[in-house]
C-alpha positions as CSV (number, residue, x, y, z in Angstrom):
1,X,232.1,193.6,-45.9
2,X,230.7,196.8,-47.4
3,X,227.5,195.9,-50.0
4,X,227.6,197.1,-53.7
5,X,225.0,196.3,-55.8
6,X,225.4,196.3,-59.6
7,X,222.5,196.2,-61.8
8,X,222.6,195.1,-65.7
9,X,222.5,197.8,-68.5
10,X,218.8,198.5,-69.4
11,X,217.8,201.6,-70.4
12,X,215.8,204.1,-68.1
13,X,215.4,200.8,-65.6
14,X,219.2,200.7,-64.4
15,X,219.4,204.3,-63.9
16,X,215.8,204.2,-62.0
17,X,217.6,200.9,-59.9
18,X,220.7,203.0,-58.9
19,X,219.1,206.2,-57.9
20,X,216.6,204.0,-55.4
21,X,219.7,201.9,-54.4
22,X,221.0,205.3,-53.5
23,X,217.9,206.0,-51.3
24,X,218.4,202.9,-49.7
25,X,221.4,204.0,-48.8
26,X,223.2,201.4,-50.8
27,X,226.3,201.9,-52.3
28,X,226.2,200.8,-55.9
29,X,228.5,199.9,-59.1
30,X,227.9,201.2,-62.8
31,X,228.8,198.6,-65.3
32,X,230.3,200.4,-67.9
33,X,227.6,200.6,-71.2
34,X,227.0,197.4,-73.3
35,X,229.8,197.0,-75.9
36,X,231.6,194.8,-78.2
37,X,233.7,193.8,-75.2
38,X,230.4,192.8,-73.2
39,X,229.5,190.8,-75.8
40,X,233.0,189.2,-76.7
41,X,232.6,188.1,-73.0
42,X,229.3,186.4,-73.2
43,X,230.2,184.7,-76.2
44,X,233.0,183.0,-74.6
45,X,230.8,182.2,-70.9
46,X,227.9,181.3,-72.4
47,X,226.4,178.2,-75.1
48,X,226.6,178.9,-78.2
49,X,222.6,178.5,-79.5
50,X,221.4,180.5,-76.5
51,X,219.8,184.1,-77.0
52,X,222.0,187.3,-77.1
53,X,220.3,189.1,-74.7
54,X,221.6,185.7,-72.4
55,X,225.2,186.6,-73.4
56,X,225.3,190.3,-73.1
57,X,223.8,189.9,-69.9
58,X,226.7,187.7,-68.7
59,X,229.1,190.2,-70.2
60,X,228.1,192.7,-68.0
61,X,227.8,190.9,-64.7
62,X,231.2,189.8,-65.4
63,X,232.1,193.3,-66.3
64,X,230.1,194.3,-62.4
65,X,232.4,192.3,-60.8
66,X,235.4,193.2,-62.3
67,X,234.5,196.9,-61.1
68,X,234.2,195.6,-57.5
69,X,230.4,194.5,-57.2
70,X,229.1,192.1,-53.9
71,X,226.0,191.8,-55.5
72,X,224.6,191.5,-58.8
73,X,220.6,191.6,-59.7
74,X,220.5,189.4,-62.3
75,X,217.9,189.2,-64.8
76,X,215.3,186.2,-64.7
77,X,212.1,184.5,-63.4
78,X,209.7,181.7,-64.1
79,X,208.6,182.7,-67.4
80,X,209.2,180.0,-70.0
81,X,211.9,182.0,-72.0
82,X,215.7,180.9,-71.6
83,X,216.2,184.0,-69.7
84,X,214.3,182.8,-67.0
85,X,216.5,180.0,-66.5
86,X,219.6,181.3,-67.2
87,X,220.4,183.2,-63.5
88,X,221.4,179.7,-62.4
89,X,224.0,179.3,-65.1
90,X,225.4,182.7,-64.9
91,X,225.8,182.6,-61.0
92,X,227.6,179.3,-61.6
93,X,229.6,180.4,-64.3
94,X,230.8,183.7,-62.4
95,X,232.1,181.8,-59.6
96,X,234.3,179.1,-62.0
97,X,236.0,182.5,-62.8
98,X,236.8,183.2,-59.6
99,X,234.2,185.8,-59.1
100,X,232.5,185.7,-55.9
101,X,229.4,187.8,-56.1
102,X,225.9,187.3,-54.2
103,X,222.9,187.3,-56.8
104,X,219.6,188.3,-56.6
105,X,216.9,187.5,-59.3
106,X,214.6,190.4,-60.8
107,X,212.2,188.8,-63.1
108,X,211.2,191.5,-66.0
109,X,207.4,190.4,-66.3
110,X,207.1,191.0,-62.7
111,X,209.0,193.9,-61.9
112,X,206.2,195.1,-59.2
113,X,206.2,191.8,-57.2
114,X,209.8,191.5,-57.1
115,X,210.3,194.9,-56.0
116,X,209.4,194.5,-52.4
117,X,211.7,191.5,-52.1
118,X,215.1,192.8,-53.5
119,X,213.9,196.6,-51.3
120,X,213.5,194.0,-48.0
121,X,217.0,191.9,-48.8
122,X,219.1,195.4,-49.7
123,X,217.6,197.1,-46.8
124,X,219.5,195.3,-43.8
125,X,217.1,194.3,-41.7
126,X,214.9,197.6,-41.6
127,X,211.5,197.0,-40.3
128,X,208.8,197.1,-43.1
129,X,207.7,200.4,-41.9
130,X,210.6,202.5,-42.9
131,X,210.4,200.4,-46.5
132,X,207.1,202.2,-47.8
133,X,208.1,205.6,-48.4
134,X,211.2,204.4,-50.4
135,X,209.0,202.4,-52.4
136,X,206.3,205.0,-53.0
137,X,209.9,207.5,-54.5
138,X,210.4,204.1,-56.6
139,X,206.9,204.3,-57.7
140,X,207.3,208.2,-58.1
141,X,210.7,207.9,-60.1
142,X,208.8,205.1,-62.6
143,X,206.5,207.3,-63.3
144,X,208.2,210.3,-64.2
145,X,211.0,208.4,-66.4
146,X,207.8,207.4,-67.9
147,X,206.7,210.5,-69.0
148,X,210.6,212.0,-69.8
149,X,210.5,208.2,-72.4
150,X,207.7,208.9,-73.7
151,X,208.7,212.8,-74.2
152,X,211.9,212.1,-76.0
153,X,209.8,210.0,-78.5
154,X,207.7,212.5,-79.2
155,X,209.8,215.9,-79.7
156,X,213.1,213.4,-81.7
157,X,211.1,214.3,-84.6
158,X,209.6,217.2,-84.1
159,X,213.0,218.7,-83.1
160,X,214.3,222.0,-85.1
161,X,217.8,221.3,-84.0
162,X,219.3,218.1,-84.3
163,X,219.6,216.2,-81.0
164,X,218.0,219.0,-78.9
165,X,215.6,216.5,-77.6
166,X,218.7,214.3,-76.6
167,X,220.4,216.7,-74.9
168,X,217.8,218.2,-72.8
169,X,217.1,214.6,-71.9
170,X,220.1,213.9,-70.7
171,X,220.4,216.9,-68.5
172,X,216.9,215.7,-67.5
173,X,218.6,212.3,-65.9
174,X,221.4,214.1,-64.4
175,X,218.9,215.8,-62.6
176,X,216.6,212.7,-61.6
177,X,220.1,211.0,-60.3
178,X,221.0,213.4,-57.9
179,X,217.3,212.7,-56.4
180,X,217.4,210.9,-52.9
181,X,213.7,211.1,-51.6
182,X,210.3,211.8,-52.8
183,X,209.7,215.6,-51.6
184,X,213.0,216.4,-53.9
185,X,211.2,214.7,-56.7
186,X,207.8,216.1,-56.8
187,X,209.5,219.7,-55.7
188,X,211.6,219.2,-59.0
189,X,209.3,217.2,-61.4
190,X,208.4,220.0,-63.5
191,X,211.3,221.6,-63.6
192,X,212.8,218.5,-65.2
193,X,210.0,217.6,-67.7
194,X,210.1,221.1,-68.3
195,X,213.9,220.2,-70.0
196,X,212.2,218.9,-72.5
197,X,209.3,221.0,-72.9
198,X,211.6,223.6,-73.5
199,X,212.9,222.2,-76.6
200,X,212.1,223.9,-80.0
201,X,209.7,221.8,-82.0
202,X,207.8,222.7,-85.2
203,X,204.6,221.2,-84.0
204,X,203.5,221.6,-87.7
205,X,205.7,218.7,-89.4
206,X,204.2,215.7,-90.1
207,X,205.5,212.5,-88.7
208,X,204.7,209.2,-88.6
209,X,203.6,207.1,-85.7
210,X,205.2,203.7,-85.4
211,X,204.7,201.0,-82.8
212,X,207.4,199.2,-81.2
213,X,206.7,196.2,-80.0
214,X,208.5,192.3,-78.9
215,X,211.1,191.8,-76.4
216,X,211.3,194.7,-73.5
217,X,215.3,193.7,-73.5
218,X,216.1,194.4,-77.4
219,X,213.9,197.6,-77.2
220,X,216.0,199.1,-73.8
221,X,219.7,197.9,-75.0
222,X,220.7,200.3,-78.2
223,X,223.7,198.5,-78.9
224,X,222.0,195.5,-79.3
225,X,219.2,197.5,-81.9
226,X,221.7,199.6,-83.0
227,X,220.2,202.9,-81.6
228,X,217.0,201.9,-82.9
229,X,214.2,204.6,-81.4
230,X,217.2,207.8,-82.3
231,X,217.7,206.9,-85.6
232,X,213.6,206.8,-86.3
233,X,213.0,209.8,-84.9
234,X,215.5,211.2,-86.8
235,X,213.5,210.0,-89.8
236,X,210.7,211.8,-88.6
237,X,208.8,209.0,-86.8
238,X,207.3,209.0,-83.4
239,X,208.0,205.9,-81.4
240,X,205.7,204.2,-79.5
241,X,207.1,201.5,-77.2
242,X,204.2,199.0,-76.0
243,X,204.9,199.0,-72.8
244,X,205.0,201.8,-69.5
245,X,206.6,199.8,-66.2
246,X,203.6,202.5,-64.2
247,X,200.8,200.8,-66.5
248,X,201.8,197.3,-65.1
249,X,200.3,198.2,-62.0
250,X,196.9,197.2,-61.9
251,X,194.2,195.5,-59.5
252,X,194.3,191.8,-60.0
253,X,190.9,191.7,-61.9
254,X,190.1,189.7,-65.1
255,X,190.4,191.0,-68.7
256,X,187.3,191.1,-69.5
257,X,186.3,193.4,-65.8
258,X,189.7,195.4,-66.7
259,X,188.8,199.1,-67.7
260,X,192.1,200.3,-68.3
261,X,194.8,200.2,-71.3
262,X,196.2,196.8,-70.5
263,X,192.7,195.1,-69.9
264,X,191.5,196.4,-73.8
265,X,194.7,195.4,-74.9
266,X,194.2,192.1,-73.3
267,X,190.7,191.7,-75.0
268,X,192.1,193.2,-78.4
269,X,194.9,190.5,-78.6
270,X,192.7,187.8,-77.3
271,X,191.7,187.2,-81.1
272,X,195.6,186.3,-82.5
273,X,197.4,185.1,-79.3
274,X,194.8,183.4,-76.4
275,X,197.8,181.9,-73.8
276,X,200.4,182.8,-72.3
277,X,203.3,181.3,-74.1
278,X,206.2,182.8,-72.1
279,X,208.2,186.4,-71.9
280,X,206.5,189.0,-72.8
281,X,204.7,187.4,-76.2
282,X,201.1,187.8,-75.1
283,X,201.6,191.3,-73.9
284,X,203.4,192.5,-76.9
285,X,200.6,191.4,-79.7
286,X,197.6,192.5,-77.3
287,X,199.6,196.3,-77.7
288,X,200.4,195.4,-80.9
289,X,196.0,195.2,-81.6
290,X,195.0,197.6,-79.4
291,X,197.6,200.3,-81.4
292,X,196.3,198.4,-85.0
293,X,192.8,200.4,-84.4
294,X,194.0,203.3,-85.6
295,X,196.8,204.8,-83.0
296,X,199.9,203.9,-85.5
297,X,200.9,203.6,-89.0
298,X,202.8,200.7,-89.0
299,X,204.3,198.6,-86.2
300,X,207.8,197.0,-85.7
301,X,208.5,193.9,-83.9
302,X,211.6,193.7,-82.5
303,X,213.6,190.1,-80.9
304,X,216.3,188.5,-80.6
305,X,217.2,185.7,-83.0
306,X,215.3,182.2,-82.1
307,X,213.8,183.7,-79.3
308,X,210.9,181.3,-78.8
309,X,208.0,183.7,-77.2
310,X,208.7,186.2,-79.8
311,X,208.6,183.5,-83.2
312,X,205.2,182.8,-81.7
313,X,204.2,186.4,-81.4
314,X,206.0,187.0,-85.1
315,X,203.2,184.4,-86.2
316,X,200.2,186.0,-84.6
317,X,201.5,189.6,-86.0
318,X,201.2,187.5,-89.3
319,X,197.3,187.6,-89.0
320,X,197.2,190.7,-87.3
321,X,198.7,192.4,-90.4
322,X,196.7,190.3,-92.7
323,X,193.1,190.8,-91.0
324,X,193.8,194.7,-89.7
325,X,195.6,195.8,-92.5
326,X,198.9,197.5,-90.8
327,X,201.9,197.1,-91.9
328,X,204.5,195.0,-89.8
329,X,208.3,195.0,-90.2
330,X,209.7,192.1,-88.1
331,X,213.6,192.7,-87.2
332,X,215.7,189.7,-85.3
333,X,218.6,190.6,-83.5
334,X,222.5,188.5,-82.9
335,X,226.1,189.1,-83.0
336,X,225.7,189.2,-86.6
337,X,223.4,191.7,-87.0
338,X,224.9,194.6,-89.5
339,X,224.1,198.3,-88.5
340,X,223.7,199.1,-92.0
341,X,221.3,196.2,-92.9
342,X,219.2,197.5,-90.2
343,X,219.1,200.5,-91.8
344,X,218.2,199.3,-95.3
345,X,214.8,197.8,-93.8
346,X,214.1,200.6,-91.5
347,X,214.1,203.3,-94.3
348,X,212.8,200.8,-97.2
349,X,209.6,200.4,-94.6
350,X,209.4,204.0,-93.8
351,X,209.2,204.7,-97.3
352,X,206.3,202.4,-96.9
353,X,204.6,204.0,-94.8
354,X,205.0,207.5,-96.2
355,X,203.3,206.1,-100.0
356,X,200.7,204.4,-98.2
357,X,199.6,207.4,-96.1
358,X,200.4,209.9,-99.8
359,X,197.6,207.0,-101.7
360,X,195.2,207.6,-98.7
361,X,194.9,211.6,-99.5
Protein backbone atom coordinates (compact mmCIF):
# COMPACT_ATOMS: atom_id res chain seq x y z
CA UNK A 1 0.00 0.00 0.00
CA UNK A 2 1.19 3.40 -1.12
CA UNK A 3 2.47 5.65 2.14
CA UNK A 4 0.93 9.20 2.75
CA UNK A 5 2.00 10.97 5.45
CA UNK A 6 -0.05 13.74 7.03
CA UNK A 7 1.35 16.17 9.34
CA UNK A 8 -0.87 18.40 11.93
CA UNK A 9 -1.41 22.20 11.09
CA UNK A 10 1.41 24.33 12.61
CA UNK A 11 2.54 27.15 11.19
CA UNK A 12 5.82 27.38 9.06
CA UNK A 13 6.67 23.59 10.68
CA UNK A 14 3.91 21.66 8.50
CA UNK A 15 4.77 23.37 5.38
CA UNK A 16 8.72 22.75 6.24
CA UNK A 17 7.50 18.79 7.06
CA UNK A 18 5.75 18.49 3.63
CA UNK A 19 8.25 20.02 1.37
CA UNK A 20 11.12 17.47 3.13
CA UNK A 21 8.50 14.63 2.88
CA UNK A 22 8.53 15.61 -0.76
CA UNK A 23 12.29 15.16 -0.87
CA UNK A 24 11.96 11.95 0.64
CA UNK A 25 10.03 11.14 -1.99
CA UNK A 26 7.05 10.68 0.12
CA UNK A 27 3.74 11.31 -1.00
CA UNK A 28 1.99 13.36 1.55
CA UNK A 29 -1.76 14.74 2.59
CA UNK A 30 -2.60 18.42 3.56
CA UNK A 31 -5.14 18.57 6.30
CA UNK A 32 -7.29 21.27 5.36
CA UNK A 33 -6.46 24.57 7.84
CA UNK A 34 -7.65 24.42 11.55
CA UNK A 35 -11.32 25.50 11.79
CA UNK A 36 -14.45 25.41 13.68
CA UNK A 37 -15.11 22.01 12.26
CA UNK A 38 -11.56 20.73 13.59
CA UNK A 39 -12.38 21.76 16.72
CA UNK A 40 -16.15 20.59 16.83
CA UNK A 41 -14.36 17.29 16.16
CA UNK A 42 -11.95 17.29 19.03
CA UNK A 43 -14.52 18.30 21.27
CA UNK A 44 -16.55 15.33 20.68
CA UNK A 45 -13.11 12.68 20.61
CA UNK A 46 -11.50 14.01 23.25
CA UNK A 47 -12.28 14.64 27.55
CA UNK A 48 -13.69 17.38 28.36
CA UNK A 49 -10.98 19.11 30.97
CA UNK A 50 -8.12 18.41 28.57
CA UNK A 51 -6.12 21.36 26.77
CA UNK A 52 -7.39 22.68 23.35
CA UNK A 53 -4.40 22.40 21.67
CA UNK A 54 -5.16 18.28 22.61
CA UNK A 55 -8.49 18.63 20.81
CA UNK A 56 -7.63 20.55 17.71
CA UNK A 57 -4.95 18.26 17.26
CA UNK A 58 -7.38 15.25 17.20
CA UNK A 59 -9.61 17.33 14.84
CA UNK A 60 -7.10 17.34 12.37
CA UNK A 61 -5.75 13.86 12.41
CA UNK A 62 -9.23 12.82 12.00
CA UNK A 63 -9.61 15.33 9.33
CA UNK A 64 -5.85 13.50 7.69
CA UNK A 65 -7.53 10.48 7.55
CA UNK A 66 -10.60 11.38 6.17
CA UNK A 67 -8.48 12.87 3.18
CA UNK A 68 -6.79 9.45 2.76
CA UNK A 69 -3.69 9.56 5.16
CA UNK A 70 -1.54 5.95 6.08
CA UNK A 71 0.28 7.83 8.45
CA UNK A 72 -0.09 10.55 10.74
CA UNK A 73 2.89 12.35 12.81
CA UNK A 74 1.30 13.06 15.76
CA UNK A 75 2.36 15.50 18.21
CA UNK A 76 3.93 14.36 21.70
CA UNK A 77 6.86 13.20 23.85
CA UNK A 78 7.97 12.73 27.39
CA UNK A 79 7.64 16.11 28.58
CA UNK A 80 5.29 16.38 31.51
CA UNK A 81 2.49 18.30 29.66
CA UNK A 82 -0.87 16.40 28.66
CA UNK A 83 0.29 16.60 25.20
CA UNK A 84 2.92 14.31 25.72
CA UNK A 85 0.68 11.72 26.68
CA UNK A 86 -1.99 12.23 24.59
CA UNK A 87 -0.52 10.31 21.18
CA UNK A 88 -1.69 7.19 22.90
CA UNK A 89 -5.28 8.33 23.32
CA UNK A 90 -5.63 9.81 19.92
CA UNK A 91 -4.21 6.65 18.12
CA UNK A 92 -6.70 4.71 20.16
CA UNK A 93 -9.46 6.85 19.55
CA UNK A 94 -8.83 7.04 15.58
CA UNK A 95 -9.08 3.40 15.30
CA UNK A 96 -12.63 3.15 17.48
CA UNK A 97 -13.74 5.23 14.38
CA UNK A 98 -12.76 3.06 12.08
CA UNK A 99 -9.70 4.84 11.06
CA UNK A 100 -6.78 2.82 10.45
CA UNK A 101 -3.82 5.03 10.31
CA UNK A 102 -0.05 4.25 11.34
CA UNK A 103 1.32 7.03 13.85
CA UNK A 104 4.52 8.28 14.49
CA UNK A 105 5.35 10.58 17.46
CA UNK A 106 7.28 14.05 16.90
CA UNK A 107 7.90 15.52 20.28
CA UNK A 108 8.03 19.54 19.90
CA UNK A 109 10.85 20.11 22.60
CA UNK A 110 12.91 17.83 20.68
CA UNK A 111 12.35 18.48 17.24
CA UNK A 112 16.29 17.81 16.29
CA UNK A 113 16.47 14.38 17.98
CA UNK A 114 13.37 13.11 16.60
CA UNK A 115 14.18 14.12 13.24
CA UNK A 116 16.55 11.46 12.38
CA UNK A 117 14.04 8.81 13.52
CA UNK A 118 10.80 9.74 11.59
CA UNK A 119 13.69 10.59 8.22
CA UNK A 120 15.03 6.73 8.91
CA UNK A 121 11.16 5.21 9.35
CA UNK A 122 9.73 7.32 6.11
CA UNK A 123 12.74 6.52 4.09
CA UNK A 124 12.15 2.71 3.35
CA UNK A 125 14.92 1.07 4.25
CA UNK A 126 17.60 3.64 2.66
CA UNK A 127 21.00 3.16 4.06
CA UNK A 128 21.96 6.04 6.46
CA UNK A 129 24.19 7.35 3.84
CA UNK A 130 21.76 8.62 1.33
CA UNK A 131 19.82 10.17 4.65
CA UNK A 132 22.36 13.06 5.32
CA UNK A 133 22.03 15.31 2.55
CA UNK A 134 18.14 15.30 2.98
CA UNK A 135 18.64 16.15 6.38
CA UNK A 136 21.21 18.91 5.87
CA UNK A 137 17.97 20.59 2.99
CA UNK A 138 15.83 20.02 6.30
CA UNK A 139 18.34 21.93 8.25
CA UNK A 140 18.72 24.45 5.15
CA UNK A 141 14.83 24.92 4.83
CA UNK A 142 14.71 25.65 8.91
CA UNK A 143 16.85 28.08 8.54
CA UNK A 144 15.64 30.09 5.86
CA UNK A 145 11.75 29.91 7.13
CA UNK A 146 13.56 31.25 9.99
CA UNK A 147 14.65 34.21 8.53
CA UNK A 148 11.30 34.79 5.98
CA UNK A 149 9.31 34.54 10.17
CA UNK A 150 11.27 36.64 11.45
CA UNK A 151 11.01 39.12 8.17
CA UNK A 152 7.35 39.14 8.11
CA UNK A 153 7.44 40.35 11.74
CA UNK A 154 9.51 42.98 11.09
CA UNK A 155 8.24 44.77 7.76
CA UNK A 156 3.86 43.96 9.07
CA UNK A 157 4.47 47.21 10.62
CA UNK A 158 6.62 48.98 8.82
CA UNK A 159 4.52 48.16 5.67
CA UNK A 160 3.19 51.32 3.48
CA UNK A 161 0.51 49.15 1.94
CA UNK A 162 -1.62 47.10 3.81
CA UNK A 163 -0.78 43.40 3.73
CA UNK A 164 2.26 43.84 1.29
CA UNK A 165 4.32 42.06 3.73
CA UNK A 166 1.67 39.16 3.64
CA UNK A 167 1.53 38.79 0.22
CA UNK A 168 5.06 38.75 -0.70
CA UNK A 169 5.29 36.11 2.00
CA UNK A 170 3.11 34.03 0.68
CA UNK A 171 4.61 34.00 -2.78
CA UNK A 172 7.76 33.52 -0.74
CA UNK A 173 6.36 29.85 0.43
CA UNK A 174 5.05 29.07 -2.87
CA UNK A 175 8.43 29.34 -3.87
CA UNK A 176 10.08 27.32 -0.90
CA UNK A 177 7.35 24.43 -1.71
CA UNK A 178 8.20 23.74 -5.04
CA UNK A 179 11.95 23.16 -3.49
CA UNK A 180 13.13 19.41 -3.71
CA UNK A 181 16.93 19.43 -2.82
CA UNK A 182 19.40 21.70 -1.28
CA UNK A 183 21.36 23.21 -4.47
CA UNK A 184 17.63 24.56 -5.58
CA UNK A 185 17.49 26.15 -2.29
CA UNK A 186 20.68 27.99 -1.73
CA UNK A 187 20.49 28.83 -5.81
CA UNK A 188 17.04 30.51 -4.89
CA UNK A 189 17.50 31.71 -1.18
CA UNK A 190 17.90 35.25 -2.01
CA UNK A 191 15.75 35.49 -4.54
CA UNK A 192 12.99 34.43 -2.08
CA UNK A 193 14.01 36.64 0.95
CA UNK A 194 14.45 39.08 -1.50
CA UNK A 195 10.20 38.86 -1.74
CA UNK A 196 10.16 40.43 1.18
CA UNK A 197 12.93 42.76 0.94
CA UNK A 198 11.28 44.14 -1.79
CA UNK A 199 8.43 45.29 0.10
CA UNK A 200 7.83 49.18 0.63
CA UNK A 201 8.53 50.02 4.21
CA UNK A 202 8.87 53.50 5.83
CA UNK A 203 11.81 52.58 7.88
CA UNK A 204 11.15 55.87 9.70
CA UNK A 205 7.81 54.87 11.75
CA UNK A 206 8.14 54.09 15.02
CA UNK A 207 6.94 50.77 16.29
CA UNK A 208 6.93 48.91 19.22
CA UNK A 209 8.78 45.78 20.05
CA UNK A 210 6.76 43.13 21.85
CA UNK A 211 7.86 39.70 22.95
CA UNK A 212 5.83 36.70 22.42
CA UNK A 213 6.28 34.20 24.57
CA UNK A 214 4.43 30.55 26.23
CA UNK A 215 3.24 27.71 24.41
CA UNK A 216 5.06 27.13 20.75
CA UNK A 217 1.51 25.51 19.73
CA UNK A 218 -0.94 28.70 20.58
CA UNK A 219 1.82 30.99 19.01
CA UNK A 220 1.91 28.72 15.41
CA UNK A 221 -2.05 28.02 15.20
CA UNK A 222 -3.90 31.54 14.25
CA UNK A 223 -7.16 30.24 14.72
CA UNK A 224 -6.59 29.25 17.93
CA UNK A 225 -4.93 33.07 18.83
CA UNK A 226 -7.13 34.58 16.61
CA UNK A 227 -4.48 35.84 14.11
CA UNK A 228 -2.54 37.12 16.84
CA UNK A 229 1.13 38.24 15.25
CA UNK A 230 -1.13 40.00 11.91
CA UNK A 231 -3.29 41.88 13.90
CA UNK A 232 -0.17 43.40 16.07
CA UNK A 233 1.67 44.28 13.35
CA UNK A 234 -1.07 45.98 12.00
CA UNK A 235 -0.99 48.07 15.17
CA UNK A 236 2.38 48.90 14.53
CA UNK A 237 4.22 46.35 16.74
CA UNK A 238 7.03 44.23 15.84
CA UNK A 239 6.78 40.66 17.03
CA UNK A 240 9.18 38.80 18.54
CA UNK A 241 8.50 35.14 19.03
CA UNK A 242 11.02 33.42 21.73
CA UNK A 243 11.86 30.82 19.89
CA UNK A 244 13.98 29.90 16.28
CA UNK A 245 13.68 25.84 15.66
CA UNK A 246 17.75 26.72 13.98
CA UNK A 247 18.69 28.15 17.58
CA UNK A 248 17.78 24.75 19.26
CA UNK A 249 20.68 23.36 17.79
CA UNK A 250 23.38 23.60 20.02
CA UNK A 251 26.46 21.47 21.51
CA UNK A 252 25.27 19.63 24.54
CA UNK A 253 27.31 21.95 26.97
CA UNK A 254 26.05 23.33 30.34
CA UNK A 255 24.41 26.77 30.82
CA UNK A 256 26.71 28.33 32.51
CA UNK A 257 29.78 27.08 29.44
CA UNK A 258 26.97 28.07 26.76
CA UNK A 259 28.04 31.26 24.76
CA UNK A 260 25.24 31.52 22.63
CA UNK A 261 21.46 33.03 22.88
CA UNK A 262 19.91 30.09 24.58
CA UNK A 263 22.77 29.54 27.14
CA UNK A 264 22.29 33.63 28.40
CA UNK A 265 18.78 33.01 28.21
CA UNK A 266 19.26 30.00 30.34
CA UNK A 267 21.37 31.97 32.93
CA UNK A 268 18.89 35.11 32.64
CA UNK A 269 15.82 32.89 33.64
CA UNK A 270 17.67 30.86 36.11
CA UNK A 271 16.72 33.68 38.68
CA UNK A 272 12.48 33.22 38.31
CA UNK A 273 12.10 29.55 37.02
CA UNK A 274 15.39 27.00 38.17
CA UNK A 275 13.66 23.38 36.90
CA UNK A 276 12.36 22.05 34.33
CA UNK A 277 8.67 21.77 34.98
CA UNK A 278 7.50 20.39 31.67
CA UNK A 279 6.64 21.86 27.85
CA UNK A 280 8.29 24.56 27.03
CA UNK A 281 7.88 26.63 30.54
CA UNK A 282 11.55 26.95 31.31
CA UNK A 283 12.48 28.05 27.91
CA UNK A 284 9.75 30.56 27.49
CA UNK A 285 10.60 32.70 30.83
CA UNK A 286 14.57 32.31 30.26
CA UNK A 287 13.55 34.35 26.60
CA UNK A 288 11.14 36.10 28.34
CA UNK A 289 14.50 37.60 30.80
CA UNK A 290 16.94 37.61 28.36
CA UNK A 291 14.37 40.09 26.06
CA UNK A 292 13.41 42.07 29.68
CA UNK A 293 17.11 43.66 29.46
CA UNK A 294 16.14 46.04 27.24
CA UNK A 295 15.33 44.25 23.63
CA UNK A 296 11.28 44.72 24.03
CA UNK A 297 8.73 47.00 25.37
CA UNK A 298 6.52 44.76 26.78
CA UNK A 299 6.03 40.99 26.50
CA UNK A 300 2.92 38.75 26.05
CA UNK A 301 2.50 35.35 27.24
CA UNK A 302 0.39 33.36 25.40
CA UNK A 303 -1.31 29.48 26.59
CA UNK A 304 -3.89 27.60 26.46
CA UNK A 305 -6.35 27.47 29.38
CA UNK A 306 -5.09 25.26 32.54
CA UNK A 307 -2.17 24.43 30.75
CA UNK A 308 0.00 23.44 33.69
CA UNK A 309 3.70 24.33 32.43
CA UNK A 310 2.48 27.62 31.28
CA UNK A 311 0.36 28.59 34.97
CA UNK A 312 3.86 27.94 36.37
CA UNK A 313 5.61 30.16 33.85
CA UNK A 314 2.47 32.86 34.28
CA UNK A 315 3.80 32.85 38.03
CA UNK A 316 7.47 33.37 37.36
CA UNK A 317 6.51 36.26 34.69
CA UNK A 318 4.80 37.65 37.89
CA UNK A 319 8.30 38.50 39.42
CA UNK A 320 9.85 39.01 36.26
CA UNK A 321 7.47 42.02 35.68
CA UNK A 322 7.66 43.05 39.32
CA UNK A 323 11.65 42.96 39.76
CA UNK A 324 12.54 44.13 35.77
CA UNK A 325 9.96 46.42 35.38
CA UNK A 326 8.31 45.28 31.80
CA UNK A 327 5.06 45.06 31.30
CA UNK A 328 3.39 41.55 30.81
CA UNK A 329 -0.10 40.90 29.30
CA UNK A 330 -0.89 37.14 30.03
CA UNK A 331 -3.71 35.77 27.38
CA UNK A 332 -5.27 32.08 27.94
CA UNK A 333 -6.73 30.41 25.19
CA UNK A 334 -10.25 27.76 24.77
CA UNK A 335 -13.22 27.18 22.77
CA UNK A 336 -14.58 30.05 24.47
CA UNK A 337 -12.25 32.46 23.69
CA UNK A 338 -14.07 35.70 21.89
CA UNK A 339 -12.11 37.36 18.94
CA UNK A 340 -13.17 40.60 20.12
CA UNK A 341 -12.20 40.22 23.82
CA UNK A 342 -8.81 39.41 22.55
CA UNK A 343 -8.81 42.52 20.95
CA UNK A 344 -9.98 44.64 23.83
CA UNK A 345 -6.71 43.53 25.79
CA UNK A 346 -4.34 43.60 22.99
CA UNK A 347 -5.12 47.37 22.16
CA UNK A 348 -5.91 48.43 25.88
CA UNK A 349 -2.06 47.07 26.57
CA UNK A 350 -0.74 48.62 23.47
CA UNK A 351 -2.03 51.77 24.55
CA UNK A 352 0.15 50.80 27.46
CA UNK A 353 2.98 50.69 26.04
CA UNK A 354 2.73 53.65 23.78
CA UNK A 355 2.07 56.18 27.25
CA UNK A 356 4.81 54.51 29.01
CA UNK A 357 7.36 54.97 26.18
CA UNK A 358 5.54 59.02 25.60
CA UNK A 359 6.39 59.56 29.95
CA UNK A 360 9.94 58.18 29.18
CA UNK A 361 10.71 61.32 26.56
Amino acid sequence: MTRRVAFPPLGFLSRVAETYLHALGVETVTPPPTSRRTLDIGVQGSPEMICIPCKLLFGNYVEAAERGATDIVMLGGRGTCRLGYSVAQHARRLQEWGFAVRVHTLDLYHVHRDIFRLTRAFADGRPATELVEPIRFLLALLDLTDALETGVLVARPRERERSAADRAYAAAWERIAALRTREELEEQRDDILGLLDAVDLDEDRPVLRIGLVGDVYTILTPFLNHNLEVQLGRMGVEVRRWFRYTGRVSLPLPDFLRMDRGGRARRAGSRYLKRDVGGFARSTVAEAALMAEGEVDGLIHVAPFNCTPETVAQSALVALQRERGVPVLSLSFDEQTGAAGVMTRLEAFVDMLWSARRRRR
